[in-house]
C-alpha positions as CSV (number, residue, x, y, z in Angstrom):
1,X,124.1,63.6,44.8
2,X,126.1,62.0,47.7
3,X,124.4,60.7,51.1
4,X,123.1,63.9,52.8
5,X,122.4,65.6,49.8
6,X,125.8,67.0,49.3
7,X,127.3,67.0,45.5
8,X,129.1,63.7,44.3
9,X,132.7,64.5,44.7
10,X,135.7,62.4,43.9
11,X,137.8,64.4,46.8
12,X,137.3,66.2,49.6
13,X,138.4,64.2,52.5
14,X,140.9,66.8,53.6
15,X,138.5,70.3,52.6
16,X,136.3,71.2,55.8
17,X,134.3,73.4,53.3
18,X,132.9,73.1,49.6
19,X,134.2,74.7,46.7
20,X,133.5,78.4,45.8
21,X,130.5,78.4,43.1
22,X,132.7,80.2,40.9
23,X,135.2,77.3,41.2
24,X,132.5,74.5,40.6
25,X,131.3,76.5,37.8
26,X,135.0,76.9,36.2
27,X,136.2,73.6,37.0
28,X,133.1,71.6,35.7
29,X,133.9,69.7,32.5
30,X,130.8,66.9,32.3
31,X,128.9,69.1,29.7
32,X,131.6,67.8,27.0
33,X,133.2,65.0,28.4
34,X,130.4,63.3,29.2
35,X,131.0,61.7,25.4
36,X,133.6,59.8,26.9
37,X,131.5,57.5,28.8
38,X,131.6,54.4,26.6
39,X,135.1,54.2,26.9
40,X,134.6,54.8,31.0
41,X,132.8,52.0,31.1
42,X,134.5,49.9,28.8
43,X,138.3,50.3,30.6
44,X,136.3,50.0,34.2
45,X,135.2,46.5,33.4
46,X,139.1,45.9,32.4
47,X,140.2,47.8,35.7
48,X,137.3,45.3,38.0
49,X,139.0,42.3,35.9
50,X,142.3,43.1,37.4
51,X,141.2,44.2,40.7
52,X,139.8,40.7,40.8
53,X,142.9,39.1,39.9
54,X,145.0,41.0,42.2
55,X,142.5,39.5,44.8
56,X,141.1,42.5,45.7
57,X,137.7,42.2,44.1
58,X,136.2,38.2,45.2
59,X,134.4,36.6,42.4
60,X,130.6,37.4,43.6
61,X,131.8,40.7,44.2
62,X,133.5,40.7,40.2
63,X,129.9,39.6,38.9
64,X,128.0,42.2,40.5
65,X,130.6,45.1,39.4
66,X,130.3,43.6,35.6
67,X,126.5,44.0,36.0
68,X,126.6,46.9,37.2
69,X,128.7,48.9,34.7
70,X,126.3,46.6,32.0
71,X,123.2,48.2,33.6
72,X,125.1,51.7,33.6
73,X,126.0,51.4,30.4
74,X,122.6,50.5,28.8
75,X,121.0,53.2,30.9
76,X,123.6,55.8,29.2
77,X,123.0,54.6,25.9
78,X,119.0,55.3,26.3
79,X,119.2,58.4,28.1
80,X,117.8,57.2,31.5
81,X,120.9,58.0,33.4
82,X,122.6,60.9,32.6
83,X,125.4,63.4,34.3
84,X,123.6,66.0,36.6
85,X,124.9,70.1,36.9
86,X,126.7,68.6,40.4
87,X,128.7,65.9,38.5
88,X,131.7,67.4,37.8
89,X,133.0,65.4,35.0
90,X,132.6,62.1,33.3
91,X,134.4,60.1,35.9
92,X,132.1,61.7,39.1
93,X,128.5,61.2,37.1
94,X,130.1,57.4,36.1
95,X,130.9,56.6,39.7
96,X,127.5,58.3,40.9
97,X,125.6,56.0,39.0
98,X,127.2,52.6,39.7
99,X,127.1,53.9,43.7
100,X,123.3,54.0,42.7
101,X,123.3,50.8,41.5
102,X,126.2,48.9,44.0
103,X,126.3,51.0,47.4
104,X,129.8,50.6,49.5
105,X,131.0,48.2,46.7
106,X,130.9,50.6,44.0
107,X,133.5,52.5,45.6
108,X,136.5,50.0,45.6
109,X,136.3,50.3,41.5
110,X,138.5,53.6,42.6
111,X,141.5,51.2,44.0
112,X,144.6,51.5,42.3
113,X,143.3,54.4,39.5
114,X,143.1,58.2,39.3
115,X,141.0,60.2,36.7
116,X,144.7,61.1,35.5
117,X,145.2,57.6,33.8
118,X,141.7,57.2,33.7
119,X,141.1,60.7,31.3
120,X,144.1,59.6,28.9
121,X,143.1,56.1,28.6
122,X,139.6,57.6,27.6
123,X,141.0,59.9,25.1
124,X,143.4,57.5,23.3
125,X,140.2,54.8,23.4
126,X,137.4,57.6,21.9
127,X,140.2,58.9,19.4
128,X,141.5,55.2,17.9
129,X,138.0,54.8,17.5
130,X,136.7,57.7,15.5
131,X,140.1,57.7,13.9
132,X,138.7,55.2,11.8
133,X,135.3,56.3,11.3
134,X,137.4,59.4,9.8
135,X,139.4,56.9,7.6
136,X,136.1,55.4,6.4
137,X,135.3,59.2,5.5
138,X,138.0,60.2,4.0
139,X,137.8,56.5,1.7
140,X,134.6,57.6,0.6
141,X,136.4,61.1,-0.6
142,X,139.2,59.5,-2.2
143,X,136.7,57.0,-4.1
144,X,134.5,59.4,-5.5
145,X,137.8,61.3,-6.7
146,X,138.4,58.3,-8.6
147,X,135.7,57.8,-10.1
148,X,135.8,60.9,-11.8
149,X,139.3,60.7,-12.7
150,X,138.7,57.3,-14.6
151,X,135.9,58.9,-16.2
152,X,138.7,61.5,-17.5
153,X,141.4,59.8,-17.8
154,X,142.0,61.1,-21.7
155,X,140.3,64.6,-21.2
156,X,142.5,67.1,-21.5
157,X,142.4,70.4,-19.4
158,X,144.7,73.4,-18.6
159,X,147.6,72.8,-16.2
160,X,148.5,75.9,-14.4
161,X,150.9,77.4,-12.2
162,X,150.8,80.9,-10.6
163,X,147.1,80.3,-11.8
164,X,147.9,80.9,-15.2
165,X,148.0,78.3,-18.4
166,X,150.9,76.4,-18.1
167,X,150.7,73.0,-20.0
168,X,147.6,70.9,-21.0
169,X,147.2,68.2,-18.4
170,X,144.9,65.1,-18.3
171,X,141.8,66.2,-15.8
172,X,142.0,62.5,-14.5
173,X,145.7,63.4,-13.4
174,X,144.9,66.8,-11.5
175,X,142.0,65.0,-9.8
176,X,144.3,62.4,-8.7
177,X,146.6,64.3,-7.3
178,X,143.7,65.1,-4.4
179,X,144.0,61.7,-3.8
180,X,147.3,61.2,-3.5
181,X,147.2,63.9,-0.8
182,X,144.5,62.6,1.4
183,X,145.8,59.1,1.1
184,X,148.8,60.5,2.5
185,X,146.7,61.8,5.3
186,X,145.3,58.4,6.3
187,X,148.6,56.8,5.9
188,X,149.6,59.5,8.8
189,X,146.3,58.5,10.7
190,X,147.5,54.9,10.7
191,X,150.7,55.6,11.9
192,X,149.2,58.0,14.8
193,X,147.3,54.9,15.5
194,X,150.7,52.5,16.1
195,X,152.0,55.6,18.1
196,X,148.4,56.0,20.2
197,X,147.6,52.0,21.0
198,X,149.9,52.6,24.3
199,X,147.7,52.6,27.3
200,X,147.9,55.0,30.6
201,X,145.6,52.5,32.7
202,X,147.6,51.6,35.4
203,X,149.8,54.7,35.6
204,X,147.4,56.3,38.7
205,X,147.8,60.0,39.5
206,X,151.7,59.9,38.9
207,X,153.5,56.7,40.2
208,X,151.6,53.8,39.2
209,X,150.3,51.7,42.5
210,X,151.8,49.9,45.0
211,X,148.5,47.4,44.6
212,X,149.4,44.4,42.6
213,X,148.0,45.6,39.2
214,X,148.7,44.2,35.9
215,X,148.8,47.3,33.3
216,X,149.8,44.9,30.4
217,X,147.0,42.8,31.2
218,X,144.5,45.8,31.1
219,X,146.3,47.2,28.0
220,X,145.6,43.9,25.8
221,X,142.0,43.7,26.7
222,X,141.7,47.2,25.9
223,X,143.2,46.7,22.5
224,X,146.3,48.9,23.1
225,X,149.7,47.3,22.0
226,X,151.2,47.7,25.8
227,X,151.3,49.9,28.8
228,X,152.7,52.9,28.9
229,X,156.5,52.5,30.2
230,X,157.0,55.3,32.5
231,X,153.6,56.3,34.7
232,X,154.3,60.2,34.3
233,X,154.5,60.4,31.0
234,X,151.3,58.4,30.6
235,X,149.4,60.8,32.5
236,X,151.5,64.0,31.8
237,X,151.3,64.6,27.9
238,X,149.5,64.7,25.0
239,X,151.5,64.5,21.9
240,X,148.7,62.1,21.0
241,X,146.4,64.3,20.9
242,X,148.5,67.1,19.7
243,X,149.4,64.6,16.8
244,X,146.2,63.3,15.8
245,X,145.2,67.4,16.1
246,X,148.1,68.0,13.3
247,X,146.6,65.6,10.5
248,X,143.1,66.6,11.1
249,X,144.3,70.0,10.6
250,X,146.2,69.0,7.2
251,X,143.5,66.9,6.3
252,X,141.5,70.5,6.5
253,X,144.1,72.2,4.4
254,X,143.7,69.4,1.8
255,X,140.2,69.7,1.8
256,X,140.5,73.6,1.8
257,X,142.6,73.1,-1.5
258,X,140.3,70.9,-3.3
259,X,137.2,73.0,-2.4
260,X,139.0,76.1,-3.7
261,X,139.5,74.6,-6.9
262,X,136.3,73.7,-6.7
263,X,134.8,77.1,-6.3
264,X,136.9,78.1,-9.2
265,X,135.6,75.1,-11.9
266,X,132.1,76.1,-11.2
267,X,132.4,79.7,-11.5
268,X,131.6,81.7,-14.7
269,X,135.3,82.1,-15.4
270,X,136.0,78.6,-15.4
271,X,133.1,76.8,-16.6
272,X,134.6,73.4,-16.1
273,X,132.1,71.5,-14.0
274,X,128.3,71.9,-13.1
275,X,127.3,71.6,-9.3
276,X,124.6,68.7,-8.4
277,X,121.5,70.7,-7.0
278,X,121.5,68.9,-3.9
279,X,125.0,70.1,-2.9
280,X,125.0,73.9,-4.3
281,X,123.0,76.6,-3.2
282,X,121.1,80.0,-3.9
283,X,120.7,83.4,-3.5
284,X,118.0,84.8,-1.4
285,X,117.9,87.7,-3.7
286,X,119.3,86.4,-7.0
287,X,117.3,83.9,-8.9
288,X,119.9,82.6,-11.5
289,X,122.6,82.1,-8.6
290,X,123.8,78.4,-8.0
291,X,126.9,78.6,-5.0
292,X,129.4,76.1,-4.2
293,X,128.5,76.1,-0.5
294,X,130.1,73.0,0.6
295,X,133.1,73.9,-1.1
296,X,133.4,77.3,0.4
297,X,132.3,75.3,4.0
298,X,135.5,73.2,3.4
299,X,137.7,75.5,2.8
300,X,136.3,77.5,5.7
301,X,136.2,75.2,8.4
302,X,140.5,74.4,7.7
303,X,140.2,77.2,10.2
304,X,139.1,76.1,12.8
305,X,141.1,72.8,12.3
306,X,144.1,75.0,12.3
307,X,142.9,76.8,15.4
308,X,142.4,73.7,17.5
309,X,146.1,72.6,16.9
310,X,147.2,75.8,18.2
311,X,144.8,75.7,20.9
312,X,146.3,72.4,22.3
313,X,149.6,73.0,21.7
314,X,149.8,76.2,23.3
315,X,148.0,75.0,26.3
316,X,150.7,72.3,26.8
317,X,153.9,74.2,25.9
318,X,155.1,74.9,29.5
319,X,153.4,72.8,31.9
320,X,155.7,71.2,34.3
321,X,155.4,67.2,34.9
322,X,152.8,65.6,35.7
323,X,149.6,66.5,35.5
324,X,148.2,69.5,35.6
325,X,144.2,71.1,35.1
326,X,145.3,72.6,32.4
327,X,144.8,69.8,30.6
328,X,141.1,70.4,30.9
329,X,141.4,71.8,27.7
330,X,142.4,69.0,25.8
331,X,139.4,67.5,24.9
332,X,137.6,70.1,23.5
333,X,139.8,71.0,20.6
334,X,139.8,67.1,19.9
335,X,135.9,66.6,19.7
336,X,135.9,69.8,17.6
337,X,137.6,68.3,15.5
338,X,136.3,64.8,15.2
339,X,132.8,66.5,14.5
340,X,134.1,68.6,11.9
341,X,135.7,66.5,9.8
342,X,132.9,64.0,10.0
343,X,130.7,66.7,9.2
344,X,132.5,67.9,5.9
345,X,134.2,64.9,4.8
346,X,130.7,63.5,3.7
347,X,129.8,66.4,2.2
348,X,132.9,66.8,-0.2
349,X,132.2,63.3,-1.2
350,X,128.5,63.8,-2.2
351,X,129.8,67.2,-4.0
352,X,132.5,65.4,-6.2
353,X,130.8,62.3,-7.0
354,X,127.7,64.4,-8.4
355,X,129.8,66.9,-10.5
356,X,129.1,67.1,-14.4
357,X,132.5,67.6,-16.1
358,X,132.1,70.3,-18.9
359,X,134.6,68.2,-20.8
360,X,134.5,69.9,-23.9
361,X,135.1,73.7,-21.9
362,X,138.0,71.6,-20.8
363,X,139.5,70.2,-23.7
364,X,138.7,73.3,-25.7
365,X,140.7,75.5,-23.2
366,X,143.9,73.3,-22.9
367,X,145.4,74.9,-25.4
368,X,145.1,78.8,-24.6
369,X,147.6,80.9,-23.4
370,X,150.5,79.1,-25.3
371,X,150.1,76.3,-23.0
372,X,152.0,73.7,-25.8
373,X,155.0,76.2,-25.6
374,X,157.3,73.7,-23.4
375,X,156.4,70.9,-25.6
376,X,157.7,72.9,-28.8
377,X,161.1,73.6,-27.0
378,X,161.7,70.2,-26.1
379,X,161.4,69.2,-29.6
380,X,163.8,70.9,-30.4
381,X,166.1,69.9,-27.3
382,X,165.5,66.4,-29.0
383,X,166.5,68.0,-32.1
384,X,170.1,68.7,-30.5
385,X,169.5,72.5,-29.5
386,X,170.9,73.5,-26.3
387,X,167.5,74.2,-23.8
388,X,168.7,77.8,-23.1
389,X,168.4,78.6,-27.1
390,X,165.4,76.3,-27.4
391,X,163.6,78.1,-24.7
392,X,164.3,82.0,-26.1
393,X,163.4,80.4,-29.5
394,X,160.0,79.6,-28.4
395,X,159.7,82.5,-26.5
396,X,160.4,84.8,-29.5
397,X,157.6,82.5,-31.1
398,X,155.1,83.3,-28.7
399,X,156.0,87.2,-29.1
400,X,155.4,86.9,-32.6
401,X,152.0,85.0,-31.9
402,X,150.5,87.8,-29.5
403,X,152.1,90.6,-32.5
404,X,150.0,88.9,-35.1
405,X,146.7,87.4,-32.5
406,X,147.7,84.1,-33.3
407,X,148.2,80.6,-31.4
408,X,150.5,77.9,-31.6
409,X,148.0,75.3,-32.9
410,X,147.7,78.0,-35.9
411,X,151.1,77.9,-37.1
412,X,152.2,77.3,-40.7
413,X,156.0,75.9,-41.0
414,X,156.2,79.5,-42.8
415,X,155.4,81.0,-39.7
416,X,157.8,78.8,-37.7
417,X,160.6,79.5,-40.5
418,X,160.2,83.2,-40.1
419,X,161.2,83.0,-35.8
420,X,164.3,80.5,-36.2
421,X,166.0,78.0,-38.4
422,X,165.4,75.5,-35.6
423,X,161.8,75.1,-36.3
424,X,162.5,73.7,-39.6
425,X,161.5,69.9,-39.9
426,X,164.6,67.5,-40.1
427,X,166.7,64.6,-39.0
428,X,168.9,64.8,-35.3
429,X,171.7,62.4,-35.4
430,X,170.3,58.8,-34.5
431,X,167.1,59.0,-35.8
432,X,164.2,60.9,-36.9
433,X,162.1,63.6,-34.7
434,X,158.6,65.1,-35.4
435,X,158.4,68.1,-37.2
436,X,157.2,70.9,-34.9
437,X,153.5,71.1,-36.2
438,X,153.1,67.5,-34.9
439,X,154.0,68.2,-31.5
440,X,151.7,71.1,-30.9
441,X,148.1,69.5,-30.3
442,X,146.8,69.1,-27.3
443,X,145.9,64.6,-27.1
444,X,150.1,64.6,-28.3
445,X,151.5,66.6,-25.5
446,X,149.1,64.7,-23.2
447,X,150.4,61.5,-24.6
448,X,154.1,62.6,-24.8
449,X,154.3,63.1,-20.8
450,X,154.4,59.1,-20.5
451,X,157.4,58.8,-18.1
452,X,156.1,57.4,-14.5
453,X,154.1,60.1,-12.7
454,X,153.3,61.5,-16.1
455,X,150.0,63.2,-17.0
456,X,149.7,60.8,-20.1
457,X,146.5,58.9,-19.9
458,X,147.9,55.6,-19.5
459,X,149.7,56.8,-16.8
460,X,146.7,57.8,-15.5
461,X,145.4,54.9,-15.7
462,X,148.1,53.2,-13.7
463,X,148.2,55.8,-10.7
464,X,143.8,54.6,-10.7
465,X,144.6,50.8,-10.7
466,X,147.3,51.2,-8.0
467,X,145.0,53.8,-5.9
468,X,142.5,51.4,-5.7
469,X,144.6,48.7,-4.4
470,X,146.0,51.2,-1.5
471,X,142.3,52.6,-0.9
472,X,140.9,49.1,-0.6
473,X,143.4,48.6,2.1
474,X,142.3,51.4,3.7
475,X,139.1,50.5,3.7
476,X,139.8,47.0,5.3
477,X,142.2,49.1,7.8
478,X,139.2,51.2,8.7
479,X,136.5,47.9,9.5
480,X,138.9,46.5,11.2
481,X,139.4,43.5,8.7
């Protein structure tokens, strides 16, 4: 509370009366801002540095403010001071306590800033931060998907499209390609983070400050790159947030994919992996149930990911310069989420680094539903036949299979003979090809696809040597090494 007993306000010179309750009550934002006070704190110690050098703050005067925010800052972290149902937001509670702790001198800290430059300096500080707590997250993801693919580098499994058999692929390669994904995602998160490292500070309400500030100054010890160039802007938008809002919300789509597949490996249909207990669940009524819970949670929580995208960027999409209360509602979506992706990402990790891999379900199911079809028709492509007649070849072929409940694997080269003359074994001009029973097994298609990006298992083995060298860079991005 302020002297008399009235609420701590940050305005009101001009008001002869208070607000209406149902103002205070709509307007009040402390309840989840008040999680930006470490990064208050930390760019009011860079503000009293440059208040002092402007000669506006004398070097006692300096030392006491320091102190101050120090004592603050400890009493935040233990509990003992915390915002009140008068403070209105993070900034009023902040300045409340260091009034407590300072009297009159607590109030110059106000010279020469707003809570316009003050909120978006906050923001960018809390979200480079947990940016890379999420990195660390998602490195943990990405590692345990690794693991597991070197573990089945060579195990063969059934490539689909359209959810339906396509060709056998090496397990390894389709768990890889989850971690080519999210990798992509914290390369996005590290380019946010160039983009973000621009600080507001200095910007005021609107037009910067006729005080003689330093911005640049305050940016460096801040660890931003520079000020913000044009004071409006700074306080004005939030493409940053918007931005950072956009890969958490693919991040959540990439973690929605994974977790579907999930679901579908560990159901009865599937059969290709066995949950750990301590990341599955079970029924309340059916005993033999085991559910993929934190795979369903995944995928469910893209949602809300999505939503708070849309949240922000609908609240910004006409709001004229500079700033406006609207922007209230940026920070919500934000925190939202921050917490749930540091929620799930650990989760997901736990989940796939605990699987069992039903390898041979796998490697006895790579071969159903014709899957080694394309393999057959591009040995004959290498045989000299055109790929249109090589293709309606093989597809007569697979006709005749489903006629007489046969598979491809089965085949005799009377069987082949009987479909087309192309199957027969022989000689293409420049040298000799396989006859067609030797391409159709399962470990030789696998081993065929050995062009860069291939599912072969040496390629595999490549896309795990160079992941690891790009996620151990991550890593180091993430502790700041």
């Amino acid at each position: 509370m302020a002297e008399g007993g009235k609420p701590m306000r940050l305005w009101g010179g001009r008001f002869e009366g208070g607000p209406a309750d149902a103002l205070t009550r709509l307007s009040v934002s402390v309840q989840f801002d008040w999680r930006l006070a470490p990064y208050d704190l930390l760019a009011s110690r860079a503000h009293a540095r440059v208040l002092h050098r402007a000669g506006l703050l004398s070097e006692s005067e300096l030392e006491r403010m320091l102190a101050a925010l120090d004592d603050l800052e400890g009493a935040c972290r233990s509990g003992e001071f915390r915002p009140t149902v008068a403070d209105e937001d993070v900034h009023t509670a902040l300045e409340r306590g260091l009034l407590e702790r300072l009297g009159a001198l607590g109030g110059k800290l106000r010279a020469g800033r707003s809570r316009n430059d003050q909120v978006a300096t906050d923001l960018r500080l809390y979200l480079r931060d947990n940016v890379r707590y999420l990195v660390s997250r998602l490195v943990e993801l990405e590692t345990a998907l690794i693991g597991q693919a070197e573990e089945h580098a060579a195990t063969a499994a059934p490539g689909m499209t359209h959810l339906q058999h396509a060709q056998p692929v090496s397990f390894g390669h389709q768990l890889l390609a989850h971690v080519h994904a999210i990798a992509r995602d914290v390369d996005r998160l590290r380019d946010w983070d160039r983009r973000a490292a621009v600080s507001p500070l200095g910007a005021g309400a609107l037009a910067g400050s006729s005080l003689p500030l330093d911005p640049q100054a305050v940016a460096q010890e801040l660890g931003f790159d520079s000020a913000a160039p044009n004071s409006m802007d700074a306080v004005a938008d939030r493409d940053f947030a918007a931005e950072f809002l956009f890969c958490a919300a693919l991040i959540g789509v990439h973690l929605s994919r994974l977790g579907e597949e999930i679901v579908l490996w560990a159901s009865q249909e599937f059969r290709w992996i066995e949950m750990d207990d301590a990341y599955s669940t079970g029924s309340s009524i059916m005993p033999q149930k085991k559910n993929p819970d934190v795979a369903e949670l995944a995928r469910g929580k893209s949602g809300r990911l999505i939503g708070d995208l849309t949240a922000l960027l609908t609240t910004l999409k006409g709001l004229p310069l500079t700033y406006n209360r609207d922007l209230q509602e940026d920070k919500e979506p934000v925190f939202d989420a921050v917490d749930t992706l540091l929620l799930v990402l650990p989760a997901v990790s736990g989940l796939v680094s605990t699987m069992r891999v039903n390898t041979a379900r796998l490697e006895a199911s790579a071969p159903d539903g014709f899957a080694l079809a394309t393999d057959l028709a591009e040995l004959l492509v290498r045989k000299g036949v055109p790929f249109r007649d090589a293709h309606e070849a093989v597809g007569h072929l697979v006709v005749w299979c489903q006629v007489n409940d046969t598979t491809l694997d089965r085949l005799t080269e009377e069987d082949l003979a009987k479909i087309s003359p192309h199957f027969a074994a022989g000689e293409k001009d420049g040298g000799d090809v396989p006859g067609p029973l030797e391409v159709l097994n399962v470990q030789g298609a696998l081993a065929a696809r050995k062009a860069y990006g291939g599912t072969a298992p040496d390629r595999v083995r490549d896309q795990i040597t160079a992941l690891r060298e790009i996620v151990d860079g991550q890593a180091a991005w993430a502790s700041g090494s």
